[in-house]
N, C-alpha and C positions, 0 to 999 in steps of 0.2 A: 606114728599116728599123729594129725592135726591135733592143733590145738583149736579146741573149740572157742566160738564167739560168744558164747552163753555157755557160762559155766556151773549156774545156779539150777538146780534141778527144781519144780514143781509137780508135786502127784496130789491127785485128789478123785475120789470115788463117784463114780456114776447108777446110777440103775437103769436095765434094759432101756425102757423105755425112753430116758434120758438119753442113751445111748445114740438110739435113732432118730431122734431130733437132731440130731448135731451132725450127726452123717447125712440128714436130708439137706441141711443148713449147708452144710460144704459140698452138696452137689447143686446146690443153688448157684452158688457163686462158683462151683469151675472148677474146687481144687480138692485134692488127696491126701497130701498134707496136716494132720491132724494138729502137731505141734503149731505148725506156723495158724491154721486158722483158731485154734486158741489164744495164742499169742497177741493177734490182731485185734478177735475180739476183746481182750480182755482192756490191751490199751488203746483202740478207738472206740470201743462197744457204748450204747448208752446205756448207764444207771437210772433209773427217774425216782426221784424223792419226792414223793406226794406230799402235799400240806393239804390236812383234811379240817382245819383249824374253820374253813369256809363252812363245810359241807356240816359241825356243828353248829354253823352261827346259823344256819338254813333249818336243822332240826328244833331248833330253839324256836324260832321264827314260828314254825309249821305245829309246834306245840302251842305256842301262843293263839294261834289261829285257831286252832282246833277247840281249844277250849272255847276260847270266845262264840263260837260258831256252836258249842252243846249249849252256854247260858242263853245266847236268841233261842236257841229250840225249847229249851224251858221256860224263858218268859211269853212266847209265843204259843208255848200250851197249856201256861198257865193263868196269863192274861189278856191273851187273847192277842196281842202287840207287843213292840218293840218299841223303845222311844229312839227318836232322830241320833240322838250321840251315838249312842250302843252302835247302831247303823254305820256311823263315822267310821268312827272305834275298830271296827271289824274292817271296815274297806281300808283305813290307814295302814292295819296291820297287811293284810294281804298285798298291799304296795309296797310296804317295806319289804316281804319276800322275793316279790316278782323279780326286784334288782340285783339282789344278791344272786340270785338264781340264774338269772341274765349273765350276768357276769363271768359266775363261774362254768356255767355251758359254753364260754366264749372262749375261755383257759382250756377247757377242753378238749375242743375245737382245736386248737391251735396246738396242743398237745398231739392227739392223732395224726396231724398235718406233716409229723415228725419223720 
């Protein structure tokens, strides 16, 4: 009997459905082989580690907004007006979002691109 070039065994459990993804995936690419297209996958495959660290600093932002956007609605129907700041106040905040937001649609982008 040879001696094998990979002498380290690995087993790990699938369900059906898992199953047929992975035989659809190796009829994509051409081969039968199940050991070798694990293999592949596993040491060229991509990981992606998300950092959602933005997408809080966005919700934070979008709470800010929102409140400030209920106190116009309540001094608007409570006195009928708004003063000039408060007006500021809200359009500053909402420009503080638009960039952050901006930004991270553009990581994103360039993530899919992948």
């Amino acid at each position: 009997m040879k001696k094998r070039k990979r002498g380290i065994p690995i087993q790990f459990y699938v369900s059906e459905d898992e199953y047929e993804i992975i035989q659809q995936r190796m009829e994509e690419v051409g081969t039968e082989n199940l050991s070798a297209f694990i293999r592949k996958q596993a040491l060229n495959g991509y990981v992606l580690h998300v950092n959602i660290s933005p997408i809080r600093e966005l919700v934070t932002l979008q709470r800010r907004c929102s409140n400030n956007l209920n106190q116009v609605a309540i001094a608007v129907n409570t006195h009928g007006g708004i003063k000039p700041e408060e007006l500021e106040t809200l359009q500053k905040d909402y420009d503080a979002l638009w960039k952050p937001l901006s930004d991270l649609l553009e990581q994103l982008a360039v993530i899919t691109e992948m």
